[in-house]
C-alpha positions in Angstrom: 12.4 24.7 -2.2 10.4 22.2 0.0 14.2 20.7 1.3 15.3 24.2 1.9 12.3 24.8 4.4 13.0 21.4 6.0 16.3 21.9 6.5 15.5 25.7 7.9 12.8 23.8 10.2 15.4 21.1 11.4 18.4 23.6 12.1 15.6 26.0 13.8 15.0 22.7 15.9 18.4 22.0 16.4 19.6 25.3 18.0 16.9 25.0 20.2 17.8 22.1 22.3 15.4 19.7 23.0 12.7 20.6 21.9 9.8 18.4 20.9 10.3 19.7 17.3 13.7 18.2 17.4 12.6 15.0 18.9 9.7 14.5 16.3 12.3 15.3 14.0 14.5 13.0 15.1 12.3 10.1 15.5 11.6 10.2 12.2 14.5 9.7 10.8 14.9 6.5 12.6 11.1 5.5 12.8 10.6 5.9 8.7 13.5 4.0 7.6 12.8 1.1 10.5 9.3 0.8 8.8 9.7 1.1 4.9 12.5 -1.9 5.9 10.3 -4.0 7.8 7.3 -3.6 5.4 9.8 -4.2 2.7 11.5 -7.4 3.9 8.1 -8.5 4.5 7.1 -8.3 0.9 10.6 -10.0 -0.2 9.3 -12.7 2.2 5.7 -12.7 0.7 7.2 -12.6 -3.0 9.7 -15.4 -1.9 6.6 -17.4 -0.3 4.9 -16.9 -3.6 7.8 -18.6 -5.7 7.3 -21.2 -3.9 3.8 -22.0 -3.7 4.1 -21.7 -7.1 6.8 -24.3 -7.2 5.5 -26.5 -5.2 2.2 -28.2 -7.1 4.0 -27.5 -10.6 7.2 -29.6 -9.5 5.2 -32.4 -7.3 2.1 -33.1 -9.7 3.0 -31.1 -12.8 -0.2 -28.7 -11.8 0.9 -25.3 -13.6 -3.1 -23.8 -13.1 -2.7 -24.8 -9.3 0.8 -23.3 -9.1 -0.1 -20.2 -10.5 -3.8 -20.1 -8.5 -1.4 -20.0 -5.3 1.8 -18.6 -6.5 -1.0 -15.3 -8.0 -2.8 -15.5 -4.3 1.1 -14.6 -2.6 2.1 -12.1 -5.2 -0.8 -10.1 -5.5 -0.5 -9.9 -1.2 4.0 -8.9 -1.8 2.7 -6.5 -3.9 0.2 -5.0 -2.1 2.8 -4.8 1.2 5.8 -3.6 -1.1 3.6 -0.5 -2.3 3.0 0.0 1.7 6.5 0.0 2.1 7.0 2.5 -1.0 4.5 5.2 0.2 5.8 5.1 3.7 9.2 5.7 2.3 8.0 8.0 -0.3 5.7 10.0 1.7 6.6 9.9 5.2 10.4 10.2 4.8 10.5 13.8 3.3 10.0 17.2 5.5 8.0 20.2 4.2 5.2 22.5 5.4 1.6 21.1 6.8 -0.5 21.7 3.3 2.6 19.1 1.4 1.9 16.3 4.5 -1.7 16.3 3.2 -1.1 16.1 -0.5 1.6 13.3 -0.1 -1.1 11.6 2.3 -3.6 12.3 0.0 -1.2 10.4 -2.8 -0.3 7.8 -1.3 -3.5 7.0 0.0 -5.5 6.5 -3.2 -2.4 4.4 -4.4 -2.6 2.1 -1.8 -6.9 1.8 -2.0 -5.8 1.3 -5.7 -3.7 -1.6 -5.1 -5.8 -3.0 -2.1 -8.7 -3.2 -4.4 -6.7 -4.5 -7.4 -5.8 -7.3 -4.9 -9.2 -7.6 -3.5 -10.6 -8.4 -7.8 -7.7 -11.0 -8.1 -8.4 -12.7 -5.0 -11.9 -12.9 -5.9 -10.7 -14.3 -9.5 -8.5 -16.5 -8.5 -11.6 -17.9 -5.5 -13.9 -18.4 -8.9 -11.4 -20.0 -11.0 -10.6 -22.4 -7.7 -14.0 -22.7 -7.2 -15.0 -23.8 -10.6 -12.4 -26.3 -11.1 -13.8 -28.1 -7.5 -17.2 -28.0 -9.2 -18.1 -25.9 -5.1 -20.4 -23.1 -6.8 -22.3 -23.2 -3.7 -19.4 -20.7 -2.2 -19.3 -18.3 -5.4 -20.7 -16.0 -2.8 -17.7 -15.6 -1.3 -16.1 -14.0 -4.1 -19.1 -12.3 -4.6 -18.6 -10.5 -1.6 -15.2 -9.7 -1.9 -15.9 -7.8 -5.4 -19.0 -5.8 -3.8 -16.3 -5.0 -0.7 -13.8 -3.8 -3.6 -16.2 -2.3 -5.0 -17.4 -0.7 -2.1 -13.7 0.4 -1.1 -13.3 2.0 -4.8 -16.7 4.3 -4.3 -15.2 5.2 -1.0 -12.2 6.5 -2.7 -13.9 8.2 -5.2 -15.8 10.6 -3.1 -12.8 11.1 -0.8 -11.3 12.1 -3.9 -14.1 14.3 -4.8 -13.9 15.8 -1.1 -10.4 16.3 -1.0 -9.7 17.9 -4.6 -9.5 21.1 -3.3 -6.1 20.8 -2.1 -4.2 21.9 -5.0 -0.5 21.4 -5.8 1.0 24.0 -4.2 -1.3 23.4 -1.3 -4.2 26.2 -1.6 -8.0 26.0 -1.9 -9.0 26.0 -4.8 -13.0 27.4 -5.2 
């Protein structure tokens, strides 16, 4: 039903000319695409990068625990861009009334905090792990930091969540 009214709203656009309904409309049809691809060939490029940091210390001085500090640190960040490029795909690509725009931003905004802070507790790992090894515990509060910023991040999205659940599916209030 939601592609029905988006069809009705582009053909509506259409027979009017040039309107700015129809240029919006139209933009987005290139606009989407051009960025899901960019955000996507980024992440093969980050995912790629992280094969080979991994590579690299295992292959030159037989250091798996280094290879995989590194090779983690560049997959957690492909991962992180790849879900970018799937919500923008996902959310932005599809036309519908006002009330579905909020609900799909709504989605894909608490997965991507979700994977932003899931990369924010690796990163913050992998710093204690690298930091431990180098006998540096002077800079554990660097890691520190990062899990009160994640932590900080994943409050955040909990009481937007709270805030926002009144949206419901089908795009009413709910009280």
């Amino acid at each position: 039903m939601e592609s029905n009214s988006a069809l009705q709203s582009e053909r509506d656009a259409v027979s009017n000319g040039w309107s700015l309904d129809w240029l919006i409309i139209k933009a987005r049809h290139v606009i989407v695409p051009g960025f899901t691809l960019f955000f996507l060939g980024f992440a093969l490029l980050y995912a790629g990068a992280a094969m080979i940091e991994f590579l690299r210390p295992v292959l030159s001085d037989g250091d798996v625990t280094e290879g995989l500090i590194k090779g983690l640190h560049m997959g957690v960040v492909a991962l992180a861009v790849y879900e970018l490029a799937h919500i923008v795909y996902q959310e932005y690509d599809t036309l519908g009334p006002p009330e579905a725009m909020v609900l799909r931003i709504r989605r894909g905004l608490i997965r991507f905090v979700s994977v932003v802070c899931t990369a924010l507790v690796l990163e913050a790992l992998i710093m204690v792990i690298k930091y431990s090894q180098q006998d540096l515990a002077g800079f554990l509060y660097y890691p520190v930091a990062i899990i009160i910023g994640a932590a900080m991040l994943l409050i955040a999205l909990g009481v937007f969540t709270r805030l926002s659940v009144g949206i419901s599916e089908t795009g009413n209030d709910r009280q």
